[in-house]
MARLOLUM-789656 format. One record per residue (C-alpha): residue in three letters; y, z, x. Coordinates in steps of 0.02 Angstrom, whole numbers, padded with zeros to 5 digits, always signed. Example, Ala and Ser with C-alpha at 12.3 -4.5 7.8 and 13.67 -1.06 7.14 Angstrom:
REM MARLOLUM-789656
ALA-00225+00390+00615/SER-00053+00357+00684/
REM end
This chain:
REM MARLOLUM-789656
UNK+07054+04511+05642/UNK+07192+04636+05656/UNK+07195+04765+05791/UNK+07159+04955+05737/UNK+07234+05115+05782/UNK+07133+05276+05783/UNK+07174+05447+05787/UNK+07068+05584+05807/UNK+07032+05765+05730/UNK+07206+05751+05644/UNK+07222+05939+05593/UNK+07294+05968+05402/UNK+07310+06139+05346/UNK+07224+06210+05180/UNK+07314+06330+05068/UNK+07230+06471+05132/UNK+07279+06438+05307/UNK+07089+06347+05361/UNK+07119+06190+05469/UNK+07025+06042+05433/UNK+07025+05891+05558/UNK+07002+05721+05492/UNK+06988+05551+05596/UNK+07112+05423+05550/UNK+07100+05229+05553/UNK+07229+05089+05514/UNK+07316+04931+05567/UNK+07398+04945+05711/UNK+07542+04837+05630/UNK+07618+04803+05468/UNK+07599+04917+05286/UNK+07609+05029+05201/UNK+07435+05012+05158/UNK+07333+05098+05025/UNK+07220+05250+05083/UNK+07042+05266+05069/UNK+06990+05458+05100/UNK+06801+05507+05121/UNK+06761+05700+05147/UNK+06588+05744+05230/UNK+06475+05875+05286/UNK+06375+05753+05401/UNK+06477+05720+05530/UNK+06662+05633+05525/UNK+06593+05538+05700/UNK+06420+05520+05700/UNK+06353+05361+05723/UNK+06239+05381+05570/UNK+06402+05395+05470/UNK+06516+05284+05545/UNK+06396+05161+05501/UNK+06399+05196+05340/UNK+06597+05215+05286/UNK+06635+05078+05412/UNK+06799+05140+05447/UNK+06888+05014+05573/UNK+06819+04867+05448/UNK+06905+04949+05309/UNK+07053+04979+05427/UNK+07045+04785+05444/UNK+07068+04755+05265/UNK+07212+04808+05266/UNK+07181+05015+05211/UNK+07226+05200+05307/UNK+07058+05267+05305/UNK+07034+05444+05301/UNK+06864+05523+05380/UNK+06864+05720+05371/UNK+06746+05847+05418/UNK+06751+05965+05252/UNK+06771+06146+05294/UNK+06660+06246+05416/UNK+06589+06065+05464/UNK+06592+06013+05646/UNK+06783+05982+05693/UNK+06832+06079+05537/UNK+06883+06268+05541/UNK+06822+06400+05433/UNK+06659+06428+05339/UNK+06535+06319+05294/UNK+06486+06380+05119/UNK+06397+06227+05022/UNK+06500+06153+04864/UNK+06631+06302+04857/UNK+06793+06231+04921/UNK+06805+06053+04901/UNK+06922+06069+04743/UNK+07043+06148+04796/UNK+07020+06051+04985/UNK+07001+05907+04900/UNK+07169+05914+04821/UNK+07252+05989+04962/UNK+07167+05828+05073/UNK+07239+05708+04963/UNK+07405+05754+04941/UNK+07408+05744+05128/UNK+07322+05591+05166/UNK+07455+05490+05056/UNK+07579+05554+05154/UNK+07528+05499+05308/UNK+07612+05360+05424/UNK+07582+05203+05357/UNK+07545+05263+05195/UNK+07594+05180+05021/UNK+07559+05344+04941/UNK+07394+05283+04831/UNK+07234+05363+04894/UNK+07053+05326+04835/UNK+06899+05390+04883/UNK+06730+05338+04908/UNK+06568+05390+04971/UNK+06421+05448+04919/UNK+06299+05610+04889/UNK+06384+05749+04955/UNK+06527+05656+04978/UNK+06540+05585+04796/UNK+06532+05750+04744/UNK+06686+05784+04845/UNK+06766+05662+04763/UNK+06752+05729+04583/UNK+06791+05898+04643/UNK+06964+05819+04705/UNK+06991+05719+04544/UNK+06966+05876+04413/UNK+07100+05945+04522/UNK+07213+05822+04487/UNK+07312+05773+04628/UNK+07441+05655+04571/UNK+07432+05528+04737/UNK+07237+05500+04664/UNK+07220+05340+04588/UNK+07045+05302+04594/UNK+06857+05364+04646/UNK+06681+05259+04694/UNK+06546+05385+04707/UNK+06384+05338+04754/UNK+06231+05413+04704/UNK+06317+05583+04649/UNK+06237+05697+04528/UNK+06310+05748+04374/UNK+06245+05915+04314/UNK+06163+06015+04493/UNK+06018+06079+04373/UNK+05944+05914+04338/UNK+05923+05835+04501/UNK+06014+05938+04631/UNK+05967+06105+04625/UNK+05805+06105+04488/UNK+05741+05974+04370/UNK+05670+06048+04194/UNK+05675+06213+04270/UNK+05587+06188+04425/UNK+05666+06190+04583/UNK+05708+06035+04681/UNK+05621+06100+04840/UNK+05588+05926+04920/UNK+05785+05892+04969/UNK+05822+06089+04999/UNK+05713+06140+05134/UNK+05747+05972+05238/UNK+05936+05963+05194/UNK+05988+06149+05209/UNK+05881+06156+05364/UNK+05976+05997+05459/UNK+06142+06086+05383/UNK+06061+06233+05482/UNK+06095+06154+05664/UNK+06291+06137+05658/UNK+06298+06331+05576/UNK+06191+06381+05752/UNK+06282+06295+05862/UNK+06455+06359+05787/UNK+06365+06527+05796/UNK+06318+06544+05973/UNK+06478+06465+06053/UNK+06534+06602+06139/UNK+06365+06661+06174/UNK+06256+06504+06270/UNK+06123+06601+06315/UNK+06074+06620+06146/UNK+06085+06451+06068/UNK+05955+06363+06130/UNK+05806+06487+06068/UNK+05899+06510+05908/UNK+05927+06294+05894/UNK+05732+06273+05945/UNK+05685+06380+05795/UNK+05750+06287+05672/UNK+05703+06140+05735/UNK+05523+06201+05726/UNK+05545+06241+05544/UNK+05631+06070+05509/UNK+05469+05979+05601/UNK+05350+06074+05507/UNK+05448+06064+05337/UNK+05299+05955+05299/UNK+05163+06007+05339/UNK+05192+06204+05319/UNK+05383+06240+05254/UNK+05367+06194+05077/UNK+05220+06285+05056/UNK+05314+06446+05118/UNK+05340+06563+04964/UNK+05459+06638+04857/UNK+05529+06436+04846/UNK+05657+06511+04750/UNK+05725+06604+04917/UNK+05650+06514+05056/UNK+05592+06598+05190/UNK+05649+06507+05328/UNK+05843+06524+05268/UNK+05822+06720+05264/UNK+05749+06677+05459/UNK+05895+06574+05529/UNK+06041+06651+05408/UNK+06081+06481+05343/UNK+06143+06458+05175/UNK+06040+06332+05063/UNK+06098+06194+04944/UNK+06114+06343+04794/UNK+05970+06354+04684/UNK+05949+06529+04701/UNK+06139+06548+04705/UNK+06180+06471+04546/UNK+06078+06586+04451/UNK+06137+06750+04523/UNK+06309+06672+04491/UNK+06321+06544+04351/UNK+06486+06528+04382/UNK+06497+06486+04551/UNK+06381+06342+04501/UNK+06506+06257+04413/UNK+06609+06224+04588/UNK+06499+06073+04580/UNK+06466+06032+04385/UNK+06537+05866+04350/UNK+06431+05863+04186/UNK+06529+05897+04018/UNK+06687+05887+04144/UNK+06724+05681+04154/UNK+06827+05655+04017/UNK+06972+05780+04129/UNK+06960+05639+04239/UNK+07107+05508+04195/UNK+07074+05380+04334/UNK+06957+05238+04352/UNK+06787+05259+04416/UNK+06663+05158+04530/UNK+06478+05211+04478/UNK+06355+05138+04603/UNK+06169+05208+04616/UNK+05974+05172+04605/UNK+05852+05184+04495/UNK+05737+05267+04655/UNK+05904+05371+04702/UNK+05860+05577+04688/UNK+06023+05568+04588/UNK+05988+05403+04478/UNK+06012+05501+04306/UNK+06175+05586+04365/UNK+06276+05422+04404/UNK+06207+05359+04244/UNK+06272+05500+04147/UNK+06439+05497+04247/UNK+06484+05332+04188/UNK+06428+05335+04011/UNK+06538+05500+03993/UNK+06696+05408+04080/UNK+06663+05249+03966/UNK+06662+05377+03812/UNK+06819+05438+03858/UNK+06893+05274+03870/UNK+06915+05276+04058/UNK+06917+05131+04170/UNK+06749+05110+04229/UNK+06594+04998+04305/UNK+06427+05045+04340/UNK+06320+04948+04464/UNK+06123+05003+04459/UNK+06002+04921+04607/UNK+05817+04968+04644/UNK+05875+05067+04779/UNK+05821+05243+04844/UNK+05963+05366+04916/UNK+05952+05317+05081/UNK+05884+05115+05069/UNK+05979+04990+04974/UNK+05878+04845+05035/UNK+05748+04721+04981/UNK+05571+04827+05007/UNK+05591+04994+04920/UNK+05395+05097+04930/UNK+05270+04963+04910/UNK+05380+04840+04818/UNK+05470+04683+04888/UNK+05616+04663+04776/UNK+05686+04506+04833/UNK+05820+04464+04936/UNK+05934+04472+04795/UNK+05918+04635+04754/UNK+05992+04696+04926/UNK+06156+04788+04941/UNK+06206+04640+05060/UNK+06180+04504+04932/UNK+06206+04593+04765/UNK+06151+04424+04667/UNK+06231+04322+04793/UNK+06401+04407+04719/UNK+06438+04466+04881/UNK+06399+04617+04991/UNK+06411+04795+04919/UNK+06519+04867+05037/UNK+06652+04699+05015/UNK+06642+04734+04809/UNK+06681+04905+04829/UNK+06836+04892+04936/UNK+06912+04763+04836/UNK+06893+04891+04676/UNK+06960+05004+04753/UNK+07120+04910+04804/UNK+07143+04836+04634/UNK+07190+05010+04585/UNK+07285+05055+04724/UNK+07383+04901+04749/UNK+07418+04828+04589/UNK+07527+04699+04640/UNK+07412+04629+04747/UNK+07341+04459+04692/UNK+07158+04497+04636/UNK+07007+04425+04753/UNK+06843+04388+04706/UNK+06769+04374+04540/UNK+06772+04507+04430/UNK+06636+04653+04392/UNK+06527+04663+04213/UNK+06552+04846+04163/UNK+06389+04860+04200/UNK+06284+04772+04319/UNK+06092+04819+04312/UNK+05942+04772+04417/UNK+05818+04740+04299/UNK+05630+04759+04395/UNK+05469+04687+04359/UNK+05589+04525+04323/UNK+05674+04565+04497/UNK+05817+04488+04425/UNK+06030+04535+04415/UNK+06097+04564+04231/UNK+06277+04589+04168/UNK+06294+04698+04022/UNK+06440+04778+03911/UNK+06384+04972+03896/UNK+06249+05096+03934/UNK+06128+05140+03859/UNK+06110+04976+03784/UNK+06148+04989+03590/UNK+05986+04851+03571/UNK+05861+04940+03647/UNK+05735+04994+03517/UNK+05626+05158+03537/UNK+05456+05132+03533/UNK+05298+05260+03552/UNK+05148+05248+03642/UNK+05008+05388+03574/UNK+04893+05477+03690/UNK+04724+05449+03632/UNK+04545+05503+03661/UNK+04449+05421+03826/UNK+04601+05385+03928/UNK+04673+05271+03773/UNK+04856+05238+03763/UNK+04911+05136+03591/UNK+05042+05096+03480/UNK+04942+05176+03328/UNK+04964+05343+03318/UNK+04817+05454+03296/UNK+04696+05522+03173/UNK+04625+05682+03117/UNK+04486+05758+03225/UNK+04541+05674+03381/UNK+04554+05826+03469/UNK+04639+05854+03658/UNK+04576+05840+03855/UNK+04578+05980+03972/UNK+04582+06000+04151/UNK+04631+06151+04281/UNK+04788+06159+04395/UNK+04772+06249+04545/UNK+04944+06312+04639/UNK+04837+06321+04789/UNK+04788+06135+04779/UNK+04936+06046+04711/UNK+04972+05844+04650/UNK+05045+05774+04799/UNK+05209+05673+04779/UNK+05183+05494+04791/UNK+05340+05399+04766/UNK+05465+05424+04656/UNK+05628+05467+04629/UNK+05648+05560+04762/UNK+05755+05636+04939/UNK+05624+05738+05071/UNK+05578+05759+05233/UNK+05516+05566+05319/UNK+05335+05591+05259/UNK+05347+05570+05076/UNK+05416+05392+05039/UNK+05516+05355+04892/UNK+05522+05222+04773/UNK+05362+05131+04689/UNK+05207+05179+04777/UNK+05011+05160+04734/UNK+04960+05319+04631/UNK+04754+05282+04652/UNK+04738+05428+04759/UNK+04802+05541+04623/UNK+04730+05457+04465/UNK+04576+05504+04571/UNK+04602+05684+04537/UNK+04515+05792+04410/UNK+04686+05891+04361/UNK+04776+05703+04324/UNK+04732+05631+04155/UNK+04780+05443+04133/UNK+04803+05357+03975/UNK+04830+05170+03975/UNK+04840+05039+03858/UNK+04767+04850+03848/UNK+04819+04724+03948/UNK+05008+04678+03868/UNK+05001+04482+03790/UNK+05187+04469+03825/UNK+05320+04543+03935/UNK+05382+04715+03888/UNK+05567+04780+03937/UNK+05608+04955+03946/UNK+05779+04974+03988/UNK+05855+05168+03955/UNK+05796+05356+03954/UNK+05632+05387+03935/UNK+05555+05553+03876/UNK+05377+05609+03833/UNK+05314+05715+03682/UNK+05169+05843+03732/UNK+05068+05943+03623/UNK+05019+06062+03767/UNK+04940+06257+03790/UNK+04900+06342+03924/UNK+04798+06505+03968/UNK+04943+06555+04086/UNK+05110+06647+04037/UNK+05205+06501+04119/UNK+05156+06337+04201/UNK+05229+06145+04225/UNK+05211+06000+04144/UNK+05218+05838+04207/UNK+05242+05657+04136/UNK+05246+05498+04254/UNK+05253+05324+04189/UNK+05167+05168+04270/UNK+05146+04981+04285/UNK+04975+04949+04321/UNK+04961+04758+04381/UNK+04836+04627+04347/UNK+04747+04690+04524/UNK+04737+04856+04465/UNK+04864+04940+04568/UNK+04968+05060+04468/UNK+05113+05090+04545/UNK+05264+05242+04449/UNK+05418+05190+04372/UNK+05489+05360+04314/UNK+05429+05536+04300/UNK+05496+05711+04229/UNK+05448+05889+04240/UNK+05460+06039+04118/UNK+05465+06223+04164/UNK+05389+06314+04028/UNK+05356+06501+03973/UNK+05246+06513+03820/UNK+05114+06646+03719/UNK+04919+06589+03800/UNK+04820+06491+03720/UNK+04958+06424+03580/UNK+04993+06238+03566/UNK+05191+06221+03592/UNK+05270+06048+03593/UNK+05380+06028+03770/UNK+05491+05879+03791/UNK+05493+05792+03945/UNK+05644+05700+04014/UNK+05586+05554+04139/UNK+05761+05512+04136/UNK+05803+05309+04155/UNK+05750+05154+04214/UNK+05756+04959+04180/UNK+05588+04888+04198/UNK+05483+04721+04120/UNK+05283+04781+04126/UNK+05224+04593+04123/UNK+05103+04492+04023/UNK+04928+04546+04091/UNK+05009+04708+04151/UNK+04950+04890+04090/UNK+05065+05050+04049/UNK+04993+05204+04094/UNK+05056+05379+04084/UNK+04983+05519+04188/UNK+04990+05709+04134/UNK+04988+05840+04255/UNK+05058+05989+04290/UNK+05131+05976+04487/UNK+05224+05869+04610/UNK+05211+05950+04747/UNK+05322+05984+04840/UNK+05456+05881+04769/UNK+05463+05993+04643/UNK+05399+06201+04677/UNK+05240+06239+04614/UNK+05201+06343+04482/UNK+05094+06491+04513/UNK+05070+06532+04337/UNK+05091+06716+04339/UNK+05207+06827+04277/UNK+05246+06876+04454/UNK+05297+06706+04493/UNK+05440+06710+04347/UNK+05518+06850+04469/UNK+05494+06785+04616/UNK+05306+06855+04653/UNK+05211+06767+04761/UNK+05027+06792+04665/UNK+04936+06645+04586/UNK+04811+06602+04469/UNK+04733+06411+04413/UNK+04767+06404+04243/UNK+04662+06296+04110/UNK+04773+06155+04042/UNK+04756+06044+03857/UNK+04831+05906+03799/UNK+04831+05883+03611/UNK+04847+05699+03540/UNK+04787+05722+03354/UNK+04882+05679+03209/UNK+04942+05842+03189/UNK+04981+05870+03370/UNK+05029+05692+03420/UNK+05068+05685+03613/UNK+05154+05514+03670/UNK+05295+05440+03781/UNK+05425+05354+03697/UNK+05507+05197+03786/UNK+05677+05099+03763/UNK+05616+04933+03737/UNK+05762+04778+03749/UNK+05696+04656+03633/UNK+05667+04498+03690/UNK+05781+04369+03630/UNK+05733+04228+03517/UNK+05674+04049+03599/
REM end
């Protein structure tokens, strides 16, 4: 392999004057080479990332790779202020980077969360050395995933993440005063271990306690409603089509941001961009074989990809197809879209997204637990039960980025069909295999005695044991007159999935997740921030005037 060269904390100056330092990696002979520029909060040269952008095996491929610390981050001057600058930095990064030594003037970047959103801020600035982008598990609009989902907050990745964003702002802090830092460093900690089992229960959610303690900013929920437009310094939804390069869409269907990389790429394709979409089983942080309880295969692994090849090999060569053009392509060719398709634990190349063939198809809520194709009758009336704020649903799986005790991904949900404030609905065991592959939303026919409360729809395959484990699930926010029915919507967003012969759907409706999602306290108090709460009497109608029911994208299955 070819010998590296590595510089480090190579300073570039912003427009405003901030220095940001950036590690640099390349061959130590030959070029110009392409540049591949990642831009992180995390830590340019912590192990935990230099694992993950591999730098000196890029560098052996034959790229300048670019690892910078974005502003008020470790080796980075200035302040750290979540989401703000990375437009403008982001453009003022790239033009740089393709300038360096070695350079051949192309730059891409990659990376992922955080740093895919820094790579959309730098493309809808439009530097002209940016030729393409590869973010991973990014979101799309910061209301539906990032910040809030249906209105509630997204408190399960802000306490944990703001908090371990927390410990570089205190140490910055207290340089020039030692004597303070380790007391100030040891209370955060202590908030960050108990996140668990006392944080998220800390109220107003909305403006977190413990960030008003240590002066630390959090990841913006609060923020982007005092200031809509300061929200928008990390909106990528509506914003894609501005974005004239080719794209690189990789995510999960157990990533936090699984909707948002979806919706990315089908609003690229719709402008006629350039662009692939690779979905895995994955969660944000595992894209391996055993996601929550399920073994997926070997297959379904980052490292084997279908045997096409590792992830991280894929991705590189994309990336220097469009910045290197001349260069004879290697390596087969990607689908537009390449989907892992669970329950079947099987690869599948397809054209588009959604899939044009994919059929809606309802499932009715019906009286004792029933869940059915037929819709209902007259007279079939509704089920009740009481949420309690004080004694929330616990999260079990999903979708989801928290603190190490709540696992992500598919998970067994007896412990929660087991309580009284969960109703179930399920159907007969299915005589063939079933394929939902698409967005999923629910229909609910719903009052309350509360001015506001949640509502919550999860989707599950039970199998022919009994275990029901969740595929998908969506909250709604809502703020309605007591006591009147009001249809809500619920977006579970997207999955692909085959519930298999002798397999059951079931649908649970709640009204928590807690604390992935804040909880409800279903006052008027709590709609301004109060703190006071009150159990509120929940029903579900599923009549055929008031017909509750979950409506899946079903892929037909093709003939012989």
């Amino acid at each position: 392999m070819p010998d590296v060269t590595a510089r480090y904390d190579v300073p570039t100056t912003m427009r405003d004057g901030t220095v940001l330092r950036a590690d640099v990696y390349q061959p130590a002979e030959g070029g110009p080479w392409p540049v591949l520029l990642t831009r992180l909060p995390y830590g340019k040269n912590t192990p935990l990332m230099l694992g993950a952008v591999d730098p000196t095996g890029l560098a052996r491929k034959g790229f300048v790779v670019v690892i910078q610390d974005t502003r008020g981050r470790f080796a980075s001057d200035g302040a750290w202020d979540p989401w703000t600058h990375e437009a403008d930095d982001g453009y003022d990064t790239v033009r740089w980077a393709a300038a360096l030594p070695g350079s051949n003037g192309s730059v891409g970047m990659f990376g992922q969360s955080y740093f895919g959103n820094t790579q959309w801020m730098a493309a809808l600035s439009k530097p002209p050395e940016l030729k393409a982008i590869a973010p991973r598990d990014t979101f799309s609009e910061p209301d539906d995933g990032l910040f809030a989902r249906g209105g509630a907050r997204e408190l399960g990745i802000a306490l944990p993440w703001s908090l371990q964003q927390g410990v570089d702002t205190i140490l910055r802090r207290h340089a020039a005063d030692p004597a303070a830092l380790p007391s100030a460093l040891q209370a955060l900690i202590h908030d960050l271990d108990q996140a668990a089992t006392s944080g998220y229960r800390e109220l107003p959610a909305g403006r977190h306690p413990a960030f008003q303690r240590h002066g630390i900013p959090d990841i913006g929920y609060e923020r982007s409603r005092q200031e809509p437009e300061w929200s928008a310094a990390c909106r990528v939804a509506g914003r894609q089509a501005e974005v004239d390069l080719p794209s690189l869409h990789i995510g999960g269907w157990y990533d936090i941001f699984s909707q948002g990389t979806l919706d990315n790429f089908t609003a690229t394709h719709a402008a006629g961009r350039p662009t692939t979409l690779i979905m895995g089983p994955w969660t944000h942080l595992n894209p391996g074989r055993q996601i929550g309880d399920v073994n997926f295969g070997m297959t379904a692994s980052a490292e084997l990809l279908g045997f096409r090849g590792r992830l991280a090999d894929i991705q590189s060569t994309w990336l220097r197809k469009w910045l290197t053009p001349e260069a004879t392509p290697s390596g087969p060719e990607l689908p537009p879209v390449l989907l892992f398709v669970m329950g079947r634990n099987k690869w599948r190349e397809e054209r588009e997204w959604p899939l044009a063939r994919a059929v809606d198809k309802q499932l009715f809520l019906r009286p004792d637990g029933a869940l059915t194709l037929d819709s209902p009758q007259a007279g079939e009336g509704s089920d009740t039960y009481v949420y309690d704020p004080a004694d929330p649903v616990p999260t079990t799986g999903g979708a989801l980025l928290m603190t190490e005790n709540f696992r992500p991904g598919p998970l067994d949900q007896a412990t929660v069909e087991a309580r009284p404030d969960v109703l179930a609905y399920t159907t007969e065991p299915l005589t063939e295999d079933l394929e939902v592959t698409g967005r999923i939303r629910a229909i609910l026919h719903a009052a309350t005695d509360a001015p506001t409360t949640d509502w919550v729809v999860r989707l599950c395959d039970v199998d022919t044991a009994g275990v029901s484990r969740n595929i998908v699930d969506g909250i709604v926010r809502s703020v309605t007159t007591p006591g009147e029915f009001t249809e809500h919507a619920v977006d579970l967003w997207s999955t692909s999935h085959v519930f298999l012969v002798g397999h059951r759907i079931r649908v649970h409706v709640t009204s928590s997740n807690f604390p992935r999602w804040d909880r409800n306290l279903n006052t008027r108090d709590f709609l301004d921030g109060g703190t006071d709460s009150h159990p509120a009497r929940q029903e579900i109608a599923h009549d055929a005037v008031r017909p509750s029911r979950i409506v899946l994208p079903v892929v037909p299955t093709p003939a012989g």
